[in-house]
N, C-alpha and C positions, 0 to 999 in steps of 0.2 A: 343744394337740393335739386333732385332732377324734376324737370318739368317736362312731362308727355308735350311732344310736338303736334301740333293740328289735333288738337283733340275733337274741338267742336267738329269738323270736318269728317273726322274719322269717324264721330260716332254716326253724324248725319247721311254717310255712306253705308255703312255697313248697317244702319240701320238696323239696330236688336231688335226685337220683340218679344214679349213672354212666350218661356220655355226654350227660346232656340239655341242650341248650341255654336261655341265660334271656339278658332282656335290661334294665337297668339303664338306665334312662332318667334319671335324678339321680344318674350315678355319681360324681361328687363324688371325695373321696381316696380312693372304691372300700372304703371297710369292710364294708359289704355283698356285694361284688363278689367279696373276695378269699377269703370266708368259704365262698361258693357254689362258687368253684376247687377249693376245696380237697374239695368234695363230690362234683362231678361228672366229677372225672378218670378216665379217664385221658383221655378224647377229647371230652369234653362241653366246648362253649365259652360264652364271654360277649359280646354288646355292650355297649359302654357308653357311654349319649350322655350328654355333658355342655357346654355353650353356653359357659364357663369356660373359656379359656384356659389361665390362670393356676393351675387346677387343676389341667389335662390335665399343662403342665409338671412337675407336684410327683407326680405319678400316675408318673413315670419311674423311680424311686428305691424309689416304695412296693410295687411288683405282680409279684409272680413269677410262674412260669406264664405269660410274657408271650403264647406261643403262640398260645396259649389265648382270648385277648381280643383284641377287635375296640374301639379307642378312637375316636368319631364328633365333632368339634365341632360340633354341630348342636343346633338346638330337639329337643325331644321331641314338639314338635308335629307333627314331620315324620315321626312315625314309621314309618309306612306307607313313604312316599318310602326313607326312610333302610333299613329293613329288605329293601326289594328293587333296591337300591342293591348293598348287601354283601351280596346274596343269601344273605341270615341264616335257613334255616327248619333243622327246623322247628323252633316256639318253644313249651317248654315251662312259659314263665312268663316274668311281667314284674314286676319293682317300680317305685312308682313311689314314693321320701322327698322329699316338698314342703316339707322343712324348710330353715333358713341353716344354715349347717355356724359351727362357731366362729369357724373361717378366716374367713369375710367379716365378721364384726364383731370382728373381733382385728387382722385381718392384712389385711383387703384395699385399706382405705385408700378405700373410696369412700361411706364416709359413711353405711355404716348402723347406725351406734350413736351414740347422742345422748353418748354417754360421752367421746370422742374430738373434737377437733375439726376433722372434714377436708371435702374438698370434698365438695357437695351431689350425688352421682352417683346413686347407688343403682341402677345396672345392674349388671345380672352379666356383662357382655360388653364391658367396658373394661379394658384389662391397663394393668400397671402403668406402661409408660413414658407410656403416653398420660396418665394419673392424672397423674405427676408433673410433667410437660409443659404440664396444662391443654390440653392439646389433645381438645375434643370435637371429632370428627369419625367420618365413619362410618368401623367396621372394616371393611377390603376382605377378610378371610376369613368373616366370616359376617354376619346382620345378621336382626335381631327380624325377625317374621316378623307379628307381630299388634299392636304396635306403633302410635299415630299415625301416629308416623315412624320412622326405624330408628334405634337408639342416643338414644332418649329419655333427658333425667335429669331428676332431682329439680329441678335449678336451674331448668330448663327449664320446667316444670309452675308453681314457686312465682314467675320474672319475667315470665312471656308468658302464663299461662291466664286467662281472666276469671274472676273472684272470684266466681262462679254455680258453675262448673266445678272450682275448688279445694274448696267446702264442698262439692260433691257428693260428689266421692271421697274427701273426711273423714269426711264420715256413712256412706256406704257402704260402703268400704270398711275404715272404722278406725272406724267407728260411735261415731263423737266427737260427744258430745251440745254442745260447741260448737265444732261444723263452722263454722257461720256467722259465730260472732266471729274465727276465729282466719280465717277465708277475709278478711275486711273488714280484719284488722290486717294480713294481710301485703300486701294491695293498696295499704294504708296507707303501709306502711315500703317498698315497692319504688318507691311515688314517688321517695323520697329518694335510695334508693341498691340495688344487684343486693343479694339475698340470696345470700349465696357460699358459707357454712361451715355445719357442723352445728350448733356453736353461733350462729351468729346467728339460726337458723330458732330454734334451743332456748328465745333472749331472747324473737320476737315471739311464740311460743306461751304462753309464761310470760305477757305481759302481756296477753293475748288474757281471760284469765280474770274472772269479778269478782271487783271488790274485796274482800276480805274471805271470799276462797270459800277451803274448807279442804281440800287435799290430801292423797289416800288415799295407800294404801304403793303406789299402783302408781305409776311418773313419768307426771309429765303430758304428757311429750310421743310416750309410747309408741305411742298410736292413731295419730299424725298420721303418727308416722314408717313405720308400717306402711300405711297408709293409701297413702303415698307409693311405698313399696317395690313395690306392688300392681297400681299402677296403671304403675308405670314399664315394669315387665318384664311387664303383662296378664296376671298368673299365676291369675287366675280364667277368663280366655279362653283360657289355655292350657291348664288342665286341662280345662276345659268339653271343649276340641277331642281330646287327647288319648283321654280314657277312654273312646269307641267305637271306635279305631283298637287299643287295646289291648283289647280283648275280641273284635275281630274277628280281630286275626292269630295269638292264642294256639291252640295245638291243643286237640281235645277230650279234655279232663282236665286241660288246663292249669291252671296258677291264675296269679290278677291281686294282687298286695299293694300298697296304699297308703297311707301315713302322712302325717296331716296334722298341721296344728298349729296350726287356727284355727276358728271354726264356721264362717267361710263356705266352707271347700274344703269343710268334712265335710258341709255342707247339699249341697251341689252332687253328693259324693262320693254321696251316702244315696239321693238321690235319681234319682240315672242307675241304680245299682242295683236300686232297688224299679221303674225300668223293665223294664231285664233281666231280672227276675224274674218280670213278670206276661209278658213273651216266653217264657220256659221257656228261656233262652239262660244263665243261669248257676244254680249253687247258692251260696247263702249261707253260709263258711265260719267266721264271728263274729257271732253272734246280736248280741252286744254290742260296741261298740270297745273293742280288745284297749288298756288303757293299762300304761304303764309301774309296775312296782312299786320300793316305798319305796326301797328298797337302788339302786338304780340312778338314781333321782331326787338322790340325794344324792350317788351317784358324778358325775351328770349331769346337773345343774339343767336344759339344755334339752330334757330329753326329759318334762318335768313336763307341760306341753298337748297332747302328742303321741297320736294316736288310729289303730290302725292298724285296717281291715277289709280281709276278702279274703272273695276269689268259687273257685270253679269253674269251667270253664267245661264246657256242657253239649254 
């Protein structure tokens, strides 16, 4: 079951009140979303974009108040687009949770947990019969927007990128202090044969290591596989694009919340802020990133790296 991360928090920032409108840009199974309904009733609405399919489907079952919410399959990149689209104003606030929900390492079957052994996907915009099918090809209802290509995957990146290009986005983006062995073993092993499953990327990272090197509690193949997640779906190019599109369409007094759950969104995050700020375009609402406490960590292992800040807007 997924559980909304910082909920109390979230709501206690964004603060609803009746009638206002908010828009949920990673509305996911809407735990956030349904929290806000139940705030801003009787006439106050939601959007809520989410790139997931397979989400929106399970989103049917979970959200009363259907009225009330506007459900988009779209990037959040497109927000702008999207919000005068459904001529959605005015906007009294936005969230933005940049976290995996359980669902996609429990249940989605595309390969983002080294735990499991499924195909190498790690897109958020592959539904289930194409999963089961092996059928990569583009989805004709939506399609990455920042992307290489559209419907990028993992498989993709680890049998056709040059081994220059695989250790870049391991050091970079999963900041793997050996980006370069493990980019060389898998150029290595895709002579022989496609890297196809989670576990076999699992083996060539495991042998990528030296000899005799001793592993901490974290898995070693952790950085690679986020590494990989990161670059598939460009969620550092999509926040980058995102968070001016979101402080530009909020009203004044709006507020913006955003949860992350790595240092490079929160670097990116910190940083477009303290732009804002010497504009005199927001007020800073978390001197510090709001984290998760004890008691919830241990209801919710995933909310253990999660960092939330919010703005004002001015």
């Amino acid at each position: 079951m997924h559980i909304p991360v910082l909920l109390k928090e979230v709501i206690d920032l964004l603060s609803p009140q009746s009638n206002e409108n908010f828009i949920d840009c990673t509305l996911g199974f809407a735990g956030h979303a349904k929290e806000i309904l139940e705030r801003n009733r009787p006439k106050g609405r939601i959007l809520g974009i989410e790139w997931d399919i397979e989400k929106i489907k399970n989103q049917e079952l979970r959200i009363k108040n259907q009225e009330r919410i506007i459900v988009v399959n779209d990037s959040y990149t497109n927000l702008k687009n999207i919000i005068e689209r459904e001529k959605f104003h005015p906007i009294n606030g936005i969230l933005l949770d940049l976290g995996m929900s359980s669902w996609d390492l429990e249940q989605s079957g595309r390969g983002f947990t080294f735990q499991k052994d499924e195909p190498l996907i790690m897109s958020y915009v592959y539904n289930k019969s194409e999963i089961l099918n092996s059928k990569f090809e583009t989805n004709s209802k939506f399609k990455i927007q920042n992307s290489k290509q559209e419907n990028l995957t993992a498989r993709e990146i680890l049998n056709y990128w040059s081994e220059e290009e695989i250790a870049r986005i391991l050091k970079e983006y999963g900041q793997e202090r050996f980006a370069k062995n493990i980019a060389r073993k898998i150029v290595e092993i895709r002579r022989q044969h496609f890297i196809e499953t989670t576990f076999q990327l699992v083996e060539v990272i495991r042998k990528s290591f030296p000899r005799g090197y001793k592993f901490g509690k974290q898995h070693f193949a952790t950085k690679t596989f986020q590494a990989l997640r990161i670059a598939v779906n460009d969620e550092l190019g999509n926040l980058r694009n995102v968070l001016p599109q979101a402080v530009e369409m909020i009203v004044k007094g709006g507020r913006l919340v955003i949860i992350s759950f790595h240092s490079l969104e929160d670097r990116i995050i910190k940083n477009f802020l303290k732009e804002e700020l010497v504009k005199n375009n927001i007020k800073i609402l978390t001197k510090k990133p709001v984290i998760a406490s004890a008691i919830e960590i241990a209801n919710n292992p995933r909310a253990r790296s999660a960092k939330l800040r919010a703005v004002l807007k001015l």
